[in-house]
C-alpha positions as CSV (number, residue, x, y, z in Angstrom):
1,X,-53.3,83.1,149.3
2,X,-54.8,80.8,146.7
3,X,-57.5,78.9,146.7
4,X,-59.1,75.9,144.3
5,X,-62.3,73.9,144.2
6,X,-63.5,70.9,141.9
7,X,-65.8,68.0,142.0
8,X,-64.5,64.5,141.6
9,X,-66.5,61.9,140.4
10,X,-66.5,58.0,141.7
11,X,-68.5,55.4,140.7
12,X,-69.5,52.7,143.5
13,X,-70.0,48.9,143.3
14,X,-73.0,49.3,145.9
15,X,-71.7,48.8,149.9
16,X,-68.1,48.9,150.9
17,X,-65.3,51.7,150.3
18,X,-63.5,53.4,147.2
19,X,-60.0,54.5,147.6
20,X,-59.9,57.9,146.6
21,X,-56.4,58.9,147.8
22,X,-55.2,58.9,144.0
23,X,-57.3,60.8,142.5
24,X,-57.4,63.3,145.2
25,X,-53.7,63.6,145.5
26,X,-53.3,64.0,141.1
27,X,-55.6,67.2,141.4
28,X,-53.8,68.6,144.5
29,X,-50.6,68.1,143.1
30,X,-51.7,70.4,139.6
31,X,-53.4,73.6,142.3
32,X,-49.8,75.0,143.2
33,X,-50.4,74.9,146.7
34,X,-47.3,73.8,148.9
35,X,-48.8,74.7,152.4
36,X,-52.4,74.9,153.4
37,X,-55.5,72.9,153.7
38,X,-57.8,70.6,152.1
39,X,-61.4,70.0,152.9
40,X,-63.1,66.9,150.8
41,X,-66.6,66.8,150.8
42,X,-69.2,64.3,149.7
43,X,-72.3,65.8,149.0
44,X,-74.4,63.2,149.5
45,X,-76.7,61.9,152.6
46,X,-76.5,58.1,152.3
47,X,-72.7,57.8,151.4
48,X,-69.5,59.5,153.6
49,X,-66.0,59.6,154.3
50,X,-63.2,58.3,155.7
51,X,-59.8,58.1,156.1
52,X,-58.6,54.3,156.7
53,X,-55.9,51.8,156.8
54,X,-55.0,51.4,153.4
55,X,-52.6,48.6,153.4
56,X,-54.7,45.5,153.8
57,X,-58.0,45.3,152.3
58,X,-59.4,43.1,154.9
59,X,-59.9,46.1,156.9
60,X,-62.2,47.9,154.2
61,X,-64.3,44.5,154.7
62,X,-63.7,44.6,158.1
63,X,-65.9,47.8,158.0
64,X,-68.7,47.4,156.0
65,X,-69.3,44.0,158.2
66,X,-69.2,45.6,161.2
67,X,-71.9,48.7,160.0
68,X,-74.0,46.2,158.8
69,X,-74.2,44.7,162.0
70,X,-74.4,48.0,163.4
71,X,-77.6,48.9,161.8
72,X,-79.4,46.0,160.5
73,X,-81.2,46.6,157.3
74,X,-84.7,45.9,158.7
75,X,-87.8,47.6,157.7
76,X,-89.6,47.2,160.7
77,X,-87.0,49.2,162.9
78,X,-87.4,52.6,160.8
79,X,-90.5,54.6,159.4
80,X,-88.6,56.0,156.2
81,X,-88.9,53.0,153.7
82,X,-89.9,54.2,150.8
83,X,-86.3,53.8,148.8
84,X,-85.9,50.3,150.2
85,X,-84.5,48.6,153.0
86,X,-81.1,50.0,152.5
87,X,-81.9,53.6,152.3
88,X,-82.5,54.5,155.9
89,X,-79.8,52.6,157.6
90,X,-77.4,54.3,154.9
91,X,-78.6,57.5,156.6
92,X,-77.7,56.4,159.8
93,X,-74.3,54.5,158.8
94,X,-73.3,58.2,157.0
95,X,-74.9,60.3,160.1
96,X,-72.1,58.2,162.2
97,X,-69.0,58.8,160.0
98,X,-67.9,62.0,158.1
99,X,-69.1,63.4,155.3
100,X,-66.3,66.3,155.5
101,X,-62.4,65.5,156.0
102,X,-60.0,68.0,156.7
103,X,-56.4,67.6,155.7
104,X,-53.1,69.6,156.0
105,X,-51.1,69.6,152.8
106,X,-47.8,70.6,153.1
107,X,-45.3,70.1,150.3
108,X,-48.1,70.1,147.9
109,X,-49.6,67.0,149.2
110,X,-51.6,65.4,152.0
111,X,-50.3,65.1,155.4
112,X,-51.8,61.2,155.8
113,X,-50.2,58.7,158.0
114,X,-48.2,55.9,155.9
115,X,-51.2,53.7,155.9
116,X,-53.5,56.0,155.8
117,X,-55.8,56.9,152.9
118,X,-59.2,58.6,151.7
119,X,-62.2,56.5,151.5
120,X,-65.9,57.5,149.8
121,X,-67.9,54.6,152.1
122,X,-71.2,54.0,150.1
123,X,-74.0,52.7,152.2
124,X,-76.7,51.7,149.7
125,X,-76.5,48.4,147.8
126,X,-77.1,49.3,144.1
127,X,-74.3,50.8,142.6
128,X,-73.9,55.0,142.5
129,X,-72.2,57.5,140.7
130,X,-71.4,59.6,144.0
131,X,-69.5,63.3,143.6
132,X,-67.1,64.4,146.1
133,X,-66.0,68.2,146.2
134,X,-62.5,69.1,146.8
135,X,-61.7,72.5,147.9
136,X,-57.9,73.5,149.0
137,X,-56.9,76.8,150.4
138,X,-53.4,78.2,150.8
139,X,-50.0,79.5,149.6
């Protein structure tokens, strides 16, 4: 049994997702695991994860329209404001995704559906530098 952890760094634009299969994928492929499993973390409480269609980039849009209606960035619906009208609805959007994904890797990589890939969803409007740990276990 083997087992490997890092931390991957990705910078955000402010709202909306970051593809992340990539970069994910590049350090699986170097850990010299061929069956096993992968758990991707993001360590952060106003940012989370998903795994998405990653064929047309309307969806992505799609998205972050749709949680922005979801919950409005109004500061009269929420007592913690003190980071700014986009902090506590971040919260909220990340409380109702993931901020853990586990996937089975087999072959050395993901098991993802063909249109599928990994998304960091950033749910604050200023840009971030977010991290997101990877961690794979197996033989």
């Amino acid at each position: 049994m083997k087992q490997s952890i890092t931390t991957l760094d990705v910078q955000t634009h402010g709202q909306g997702l970051v593809e992340i299969t990539q970069p994910v994928a590049r350090w699986l492929a170097g850990q010299g695991v061929a069956t096993g499993l992968l758990t991707v973390f993001c360590r952060h409480t106003s940012a989370s994860l998903t795994i998405q269609e990653n064929a047309d980039p309307d969806v992505r849009t799609d998205l972050a329209r749709f949680f922005k209606r979801l919950v409005p960035e109004d500061p009269a619906l929420y007592e913690h404001t003190m980071e700014g009208p986009d902090d506590m609805p971040a919260h909220i959007r990340s409380a109702l995704t993931d901020v853990q994904l586990s996937i089975p890797v087999d072959g050395g990589r993901m098991v993802l559906g063909t249109w599928q890939g990994l998304y960091l969803f950033e749910h604050r409007s200023r840009p971030h530098a977010r991290q997101v740990v990877l961690h794979v276990i197996g033989e």
